[in-house]
Backbone bond lengths (Angstrom), bond angles and torsions (degrees), N, CA, C in turn:
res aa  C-N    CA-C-N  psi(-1)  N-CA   C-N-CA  omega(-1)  CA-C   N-CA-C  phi
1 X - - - 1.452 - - 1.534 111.76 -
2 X 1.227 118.11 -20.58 1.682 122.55 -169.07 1.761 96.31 -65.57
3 X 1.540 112.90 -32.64 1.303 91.42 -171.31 1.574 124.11 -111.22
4 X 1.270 105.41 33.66 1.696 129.52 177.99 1.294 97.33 -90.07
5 X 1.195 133.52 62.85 1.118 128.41 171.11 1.734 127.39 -158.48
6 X 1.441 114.01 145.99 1.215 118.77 -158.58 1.573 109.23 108.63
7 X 1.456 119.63 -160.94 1.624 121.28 173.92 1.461 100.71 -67.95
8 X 1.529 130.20 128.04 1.197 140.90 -152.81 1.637 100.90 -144.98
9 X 1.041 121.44 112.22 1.703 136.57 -165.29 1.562 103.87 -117.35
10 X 1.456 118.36 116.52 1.637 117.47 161.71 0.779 122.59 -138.20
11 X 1.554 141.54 163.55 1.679 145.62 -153.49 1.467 99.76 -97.72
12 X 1.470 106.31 110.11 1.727 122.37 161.91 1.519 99.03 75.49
13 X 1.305 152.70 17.24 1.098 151.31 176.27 1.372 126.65 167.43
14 X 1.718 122.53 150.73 1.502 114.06 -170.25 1.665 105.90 -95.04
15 X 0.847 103.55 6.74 2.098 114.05 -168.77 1.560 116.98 -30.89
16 X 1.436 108.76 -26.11 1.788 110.53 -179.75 1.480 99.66 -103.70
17 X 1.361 104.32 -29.47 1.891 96.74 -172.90 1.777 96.09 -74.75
18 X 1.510 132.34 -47.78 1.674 111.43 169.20 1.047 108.53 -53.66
19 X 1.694 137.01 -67.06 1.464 134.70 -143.71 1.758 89.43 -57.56
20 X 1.294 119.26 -72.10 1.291 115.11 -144.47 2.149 107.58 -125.78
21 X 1.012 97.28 38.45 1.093 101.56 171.48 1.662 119.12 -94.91
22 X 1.231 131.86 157.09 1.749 125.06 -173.14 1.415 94.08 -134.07
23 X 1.241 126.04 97.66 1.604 117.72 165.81 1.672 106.38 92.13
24 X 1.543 119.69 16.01 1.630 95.48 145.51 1.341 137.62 -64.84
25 X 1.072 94.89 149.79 1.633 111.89 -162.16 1.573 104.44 -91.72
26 X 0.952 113.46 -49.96 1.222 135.16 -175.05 1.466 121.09 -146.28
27 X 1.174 122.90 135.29 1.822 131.79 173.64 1.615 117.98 -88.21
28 X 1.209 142.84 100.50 1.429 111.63 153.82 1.149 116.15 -107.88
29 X 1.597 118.75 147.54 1.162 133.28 165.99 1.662 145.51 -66.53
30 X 1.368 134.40 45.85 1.280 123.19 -154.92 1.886 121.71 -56.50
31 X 1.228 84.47 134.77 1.762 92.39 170.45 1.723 105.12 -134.12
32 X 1.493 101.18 159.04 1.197 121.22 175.26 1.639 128.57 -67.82
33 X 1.728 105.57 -21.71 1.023 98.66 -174.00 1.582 84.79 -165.35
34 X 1.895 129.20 -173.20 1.259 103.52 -160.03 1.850 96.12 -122.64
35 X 1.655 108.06 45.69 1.651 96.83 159.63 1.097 102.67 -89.51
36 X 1.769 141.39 18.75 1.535 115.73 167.70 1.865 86.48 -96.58
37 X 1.239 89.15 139.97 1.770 96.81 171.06 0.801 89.49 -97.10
38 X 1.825 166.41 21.07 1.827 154.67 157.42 1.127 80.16 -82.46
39 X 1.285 139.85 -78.30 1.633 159.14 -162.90 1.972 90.30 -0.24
40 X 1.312 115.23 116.65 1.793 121.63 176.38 1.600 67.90 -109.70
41 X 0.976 141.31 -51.14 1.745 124.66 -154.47 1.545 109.79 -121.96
42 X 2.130 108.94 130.16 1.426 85.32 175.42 1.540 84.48 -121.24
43 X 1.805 87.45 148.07 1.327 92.25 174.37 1.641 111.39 169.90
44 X 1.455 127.69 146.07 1.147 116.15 -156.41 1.706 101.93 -125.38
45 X 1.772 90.57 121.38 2.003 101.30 168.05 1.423 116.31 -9.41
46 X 1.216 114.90 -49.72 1.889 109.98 -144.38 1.606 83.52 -100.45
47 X 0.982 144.71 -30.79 1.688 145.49 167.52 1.962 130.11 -91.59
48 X 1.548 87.51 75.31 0.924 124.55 -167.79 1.885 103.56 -27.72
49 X 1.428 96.49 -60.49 1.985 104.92 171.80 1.378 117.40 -59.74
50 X 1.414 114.65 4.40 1.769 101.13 171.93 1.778 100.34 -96.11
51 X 1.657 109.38 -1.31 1.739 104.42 -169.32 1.208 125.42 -109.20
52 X 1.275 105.97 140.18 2.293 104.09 179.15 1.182 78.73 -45.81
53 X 1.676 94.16 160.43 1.521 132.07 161.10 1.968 97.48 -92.38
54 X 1.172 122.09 131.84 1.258 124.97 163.90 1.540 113.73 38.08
55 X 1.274 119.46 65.38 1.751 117.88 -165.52 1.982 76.65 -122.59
56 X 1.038 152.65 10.28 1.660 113.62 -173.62 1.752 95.58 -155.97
57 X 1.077 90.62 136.63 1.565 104.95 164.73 1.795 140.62 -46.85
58 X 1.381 86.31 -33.53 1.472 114.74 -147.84 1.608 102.29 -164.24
59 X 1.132 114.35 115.95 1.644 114.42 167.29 1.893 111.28 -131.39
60 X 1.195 93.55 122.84 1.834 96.37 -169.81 1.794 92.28 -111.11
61 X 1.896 94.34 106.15 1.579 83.20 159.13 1.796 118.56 -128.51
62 X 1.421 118.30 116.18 0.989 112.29 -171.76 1.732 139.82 -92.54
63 X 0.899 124.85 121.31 1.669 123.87 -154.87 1.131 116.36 19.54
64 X 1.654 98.01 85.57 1.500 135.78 -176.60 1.572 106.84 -135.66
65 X 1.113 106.70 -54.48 1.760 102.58 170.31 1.578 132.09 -30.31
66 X 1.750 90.00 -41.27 1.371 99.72 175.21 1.878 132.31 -59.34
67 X 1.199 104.77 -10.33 1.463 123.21 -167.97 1.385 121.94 -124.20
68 X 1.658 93.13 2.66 1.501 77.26 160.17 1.632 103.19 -140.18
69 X 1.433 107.34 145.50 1.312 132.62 -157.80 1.600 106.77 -54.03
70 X 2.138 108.44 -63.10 1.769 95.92 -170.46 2.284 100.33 -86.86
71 X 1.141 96.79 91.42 2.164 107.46 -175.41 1.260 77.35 -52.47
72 X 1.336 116.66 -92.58 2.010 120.23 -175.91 1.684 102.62 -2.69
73 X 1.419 119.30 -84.91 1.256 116.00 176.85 1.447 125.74 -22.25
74 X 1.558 109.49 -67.60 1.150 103.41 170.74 1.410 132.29 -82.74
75 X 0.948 130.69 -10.30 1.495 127.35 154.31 1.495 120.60 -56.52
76 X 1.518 119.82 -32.66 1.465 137.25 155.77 1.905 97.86 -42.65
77 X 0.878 97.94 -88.04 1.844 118.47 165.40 1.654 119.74 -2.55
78 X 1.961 90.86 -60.77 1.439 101.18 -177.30 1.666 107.90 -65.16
79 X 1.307 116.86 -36.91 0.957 133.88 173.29 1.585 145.92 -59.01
80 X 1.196 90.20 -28.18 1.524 116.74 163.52 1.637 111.11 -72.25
81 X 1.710 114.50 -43.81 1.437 104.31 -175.12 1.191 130.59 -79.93
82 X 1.657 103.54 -11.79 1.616 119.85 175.74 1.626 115.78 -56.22
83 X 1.313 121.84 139.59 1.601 111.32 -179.62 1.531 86.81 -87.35
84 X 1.283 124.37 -175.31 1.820 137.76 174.20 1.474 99.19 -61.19
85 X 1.235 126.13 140.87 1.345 156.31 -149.95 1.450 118.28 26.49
86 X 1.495 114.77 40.97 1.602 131.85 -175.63 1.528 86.76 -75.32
87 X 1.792 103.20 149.82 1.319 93.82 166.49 2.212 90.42 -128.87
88 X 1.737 89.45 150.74 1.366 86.42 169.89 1.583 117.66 -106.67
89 X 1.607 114.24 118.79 1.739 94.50 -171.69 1.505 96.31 -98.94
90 X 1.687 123.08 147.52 1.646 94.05 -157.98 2.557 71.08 -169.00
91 X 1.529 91.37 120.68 1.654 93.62 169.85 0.959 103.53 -91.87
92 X 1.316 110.74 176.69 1.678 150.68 -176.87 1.446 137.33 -171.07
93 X 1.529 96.11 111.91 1.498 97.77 -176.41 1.343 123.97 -64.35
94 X 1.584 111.02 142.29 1.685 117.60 -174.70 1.818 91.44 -106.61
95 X 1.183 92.88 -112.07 1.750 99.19 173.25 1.597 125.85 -47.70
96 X 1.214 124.56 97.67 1.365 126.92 179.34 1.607 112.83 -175.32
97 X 1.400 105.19 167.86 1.361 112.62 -167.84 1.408 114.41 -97.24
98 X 1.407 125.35 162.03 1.873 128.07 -171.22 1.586 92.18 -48.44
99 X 1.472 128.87 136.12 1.329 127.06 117.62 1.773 115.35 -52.11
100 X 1.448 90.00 123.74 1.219 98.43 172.19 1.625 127.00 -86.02
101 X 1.664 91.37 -20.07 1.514 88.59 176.15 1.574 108.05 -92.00
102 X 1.113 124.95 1.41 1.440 116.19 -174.78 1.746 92.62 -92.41
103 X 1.140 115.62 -38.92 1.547 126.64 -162.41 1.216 98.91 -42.54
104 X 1.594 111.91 -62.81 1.376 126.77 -157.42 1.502 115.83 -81.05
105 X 1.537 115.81 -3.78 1.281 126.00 175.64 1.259 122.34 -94.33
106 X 1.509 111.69 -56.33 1.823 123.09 177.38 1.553 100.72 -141.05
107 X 1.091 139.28 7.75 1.561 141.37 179.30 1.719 121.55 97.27
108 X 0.886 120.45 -176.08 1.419 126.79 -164.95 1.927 94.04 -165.56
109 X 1.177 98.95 96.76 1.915 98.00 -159.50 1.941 96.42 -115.41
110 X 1.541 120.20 -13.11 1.222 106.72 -169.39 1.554 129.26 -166.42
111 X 1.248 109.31 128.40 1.817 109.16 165.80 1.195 114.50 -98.58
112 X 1.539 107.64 171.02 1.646 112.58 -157.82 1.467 89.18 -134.34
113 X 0.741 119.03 130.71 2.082 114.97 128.69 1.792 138.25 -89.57
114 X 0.803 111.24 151.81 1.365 105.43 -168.00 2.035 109.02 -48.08
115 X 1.332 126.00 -24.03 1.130 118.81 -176.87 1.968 103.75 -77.05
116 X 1.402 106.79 -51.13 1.132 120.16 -165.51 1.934 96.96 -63.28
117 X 1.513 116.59 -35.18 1.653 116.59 161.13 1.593 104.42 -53.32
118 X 1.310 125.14 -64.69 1.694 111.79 -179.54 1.533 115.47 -44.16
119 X 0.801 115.58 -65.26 1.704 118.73 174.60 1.311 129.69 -33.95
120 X 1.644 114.14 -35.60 1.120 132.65 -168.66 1.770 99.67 -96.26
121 X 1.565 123.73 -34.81 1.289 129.08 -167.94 1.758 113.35 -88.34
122 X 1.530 108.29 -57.98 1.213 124.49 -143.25 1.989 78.64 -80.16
123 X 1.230 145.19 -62.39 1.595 123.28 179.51 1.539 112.73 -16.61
124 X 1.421 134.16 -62.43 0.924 158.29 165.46 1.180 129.04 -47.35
125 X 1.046 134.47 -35.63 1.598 150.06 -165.78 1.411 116.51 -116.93
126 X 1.793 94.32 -24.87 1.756 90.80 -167.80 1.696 109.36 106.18
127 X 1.325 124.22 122.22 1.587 124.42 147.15 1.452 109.17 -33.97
128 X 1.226 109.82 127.67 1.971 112.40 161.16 1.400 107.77 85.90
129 X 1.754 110.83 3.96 1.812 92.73 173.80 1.444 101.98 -119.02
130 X 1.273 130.01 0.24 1.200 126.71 160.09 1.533 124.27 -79.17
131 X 1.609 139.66 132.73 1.213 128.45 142.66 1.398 115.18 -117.66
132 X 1.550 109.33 139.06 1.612 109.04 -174.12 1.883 88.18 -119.26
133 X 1.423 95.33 167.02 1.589 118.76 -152.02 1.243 93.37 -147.82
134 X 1.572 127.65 115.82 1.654 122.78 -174.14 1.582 98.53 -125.09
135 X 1.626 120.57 131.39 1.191 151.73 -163.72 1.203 96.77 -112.36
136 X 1.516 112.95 123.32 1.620 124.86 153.79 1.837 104.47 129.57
137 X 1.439 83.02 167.06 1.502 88.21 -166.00 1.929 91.60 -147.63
138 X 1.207 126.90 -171.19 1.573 143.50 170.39 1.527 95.43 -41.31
139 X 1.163 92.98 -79.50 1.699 115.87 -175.17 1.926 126.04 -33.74
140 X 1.324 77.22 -46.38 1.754 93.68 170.32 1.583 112.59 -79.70
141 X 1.445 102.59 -43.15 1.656 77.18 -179.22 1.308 127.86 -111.64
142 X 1.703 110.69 8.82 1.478 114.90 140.08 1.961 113.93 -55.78
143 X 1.349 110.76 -63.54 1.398 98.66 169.25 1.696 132.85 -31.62
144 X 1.289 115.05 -60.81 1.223 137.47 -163.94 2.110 73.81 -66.89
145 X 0.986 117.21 -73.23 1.328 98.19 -161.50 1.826 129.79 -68.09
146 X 1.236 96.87 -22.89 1.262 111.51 148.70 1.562 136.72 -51.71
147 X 1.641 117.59 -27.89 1.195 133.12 172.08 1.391 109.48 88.40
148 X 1.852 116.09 9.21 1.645 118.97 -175.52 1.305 94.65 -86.25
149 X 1.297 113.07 140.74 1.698 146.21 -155.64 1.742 82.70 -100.89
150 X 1.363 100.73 153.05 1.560 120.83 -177.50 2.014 98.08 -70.95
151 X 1.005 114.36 -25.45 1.542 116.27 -153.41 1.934 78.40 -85.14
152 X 1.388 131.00 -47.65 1.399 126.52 -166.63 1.641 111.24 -61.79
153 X 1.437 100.23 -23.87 1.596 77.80 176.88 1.347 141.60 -110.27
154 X 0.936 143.20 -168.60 1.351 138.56 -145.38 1.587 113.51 -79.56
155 X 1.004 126.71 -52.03 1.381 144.54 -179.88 1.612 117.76 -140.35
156 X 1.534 110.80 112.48 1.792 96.72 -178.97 1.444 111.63 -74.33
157 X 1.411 131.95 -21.51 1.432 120.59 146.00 0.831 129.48 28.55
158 X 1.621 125.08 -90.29 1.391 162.46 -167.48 1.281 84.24 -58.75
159 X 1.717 129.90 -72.47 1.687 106.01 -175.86 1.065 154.56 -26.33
160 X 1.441 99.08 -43.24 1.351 121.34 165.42 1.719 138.60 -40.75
161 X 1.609 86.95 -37.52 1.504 117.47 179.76 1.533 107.75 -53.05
162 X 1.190 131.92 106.61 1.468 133.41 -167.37 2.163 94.31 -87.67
163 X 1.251 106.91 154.79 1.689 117.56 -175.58 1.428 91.54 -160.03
164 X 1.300 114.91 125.15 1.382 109.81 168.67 1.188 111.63 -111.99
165 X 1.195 122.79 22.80 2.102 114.68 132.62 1.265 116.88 -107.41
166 X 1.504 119.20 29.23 1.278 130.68 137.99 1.244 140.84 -96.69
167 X 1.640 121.54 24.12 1.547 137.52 -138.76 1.740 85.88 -73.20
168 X 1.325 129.83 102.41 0.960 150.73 120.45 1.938 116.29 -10.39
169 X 1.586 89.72 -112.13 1.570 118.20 173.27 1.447 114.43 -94.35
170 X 1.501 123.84 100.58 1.680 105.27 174.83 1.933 108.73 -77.10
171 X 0.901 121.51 148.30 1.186 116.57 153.02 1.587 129.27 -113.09
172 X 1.274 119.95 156.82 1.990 101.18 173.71 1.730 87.34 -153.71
173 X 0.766 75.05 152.66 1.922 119.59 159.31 1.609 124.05 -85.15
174 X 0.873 152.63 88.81 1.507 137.05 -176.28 1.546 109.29 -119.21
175 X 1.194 121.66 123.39 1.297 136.96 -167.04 1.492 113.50 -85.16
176 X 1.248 140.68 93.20 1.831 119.46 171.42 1.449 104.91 -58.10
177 X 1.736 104.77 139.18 1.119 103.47 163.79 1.512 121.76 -71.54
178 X 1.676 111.55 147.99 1.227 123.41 171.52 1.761 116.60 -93.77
């Protein structure tokens, strides 16, 4: 939460910049097109000319990467809206099964692992301003694919247990240079 703060930009809703933000200044909302009436910004990742140049502090987008087809594009995108030392905190699913409702809406085209996240970030961002953080273990993503709910099992404990050939949830950090 320490670093939700300042002009703070997220896709279709502000939900992490209230819950856990410290000192935003301001919220904007990005959407793709303009049936979200929250939407302060329309404009889409992979089309670089629909986006401010350097308008946000902080952009949190969370397992969103996964659904759309050109990531490069939009990681370009995320990157463009950051002002100099913006950071983007933004997940991605590794181990998991099709959303079906995303499938059938705009697609569901991709998993990541934390190497295939460097590759895709650090061109863009720079060597040394990315850190990614990979979530999951056996347990988690037999569950998650199994459809067993955190409350069914025995001890959440075991979650905790990080495996990185269990990459679950990757997370990263990516810093614009200043």
């Amino acid at each position: 939460s320490h670093l939700i703060k300042g002009k703070v930009m997220e896709i279709s809703e502000n939900t992490y910049s209230k819950e856990f933000g410290s000192g935003v200044i301001f919220s904007e909302i990005l959407h793709y097109d303009d049936s979200n009436k929250k939407a302060t910004i329309i404009g889409d990742l992979t089309k670089l000319e629909t986006l401010p140049l350097n308008q946000v502090d902080r952009f949190i987008c969370t397992q969103t990467l996964n659904f759309i087809f050109e990531v490069q594009k939009a990681i370009e995108g995320a990157h463009k809206v950051l002002k100099e030392g913006g950071v983007f905190l933004t997940t991605v699913a590794g181990l998991c099964q099709i959303s079906r409702y995303d499938m059938d809406r705009w697609g569901d085209y991709l998993r990541f692992t934390d190497l295939s996240i460097k590759r895709l970030f650090e061109p863009i961002f720079g060597e040394g301003n990315v850190e990614i953080e990979v979530y999951g273990n056996v347990l988690a993503a037999t569950s998650l694919l199994k459809g067993i709910a955190v409350e069914d099992l025995p001890s959440t404990d075991l979650l905790d247990i990080k495996d990185r050939d269990y990459q679950v949830i990757i997370s990263i950090k990516a810093t614009k240079n200043a």
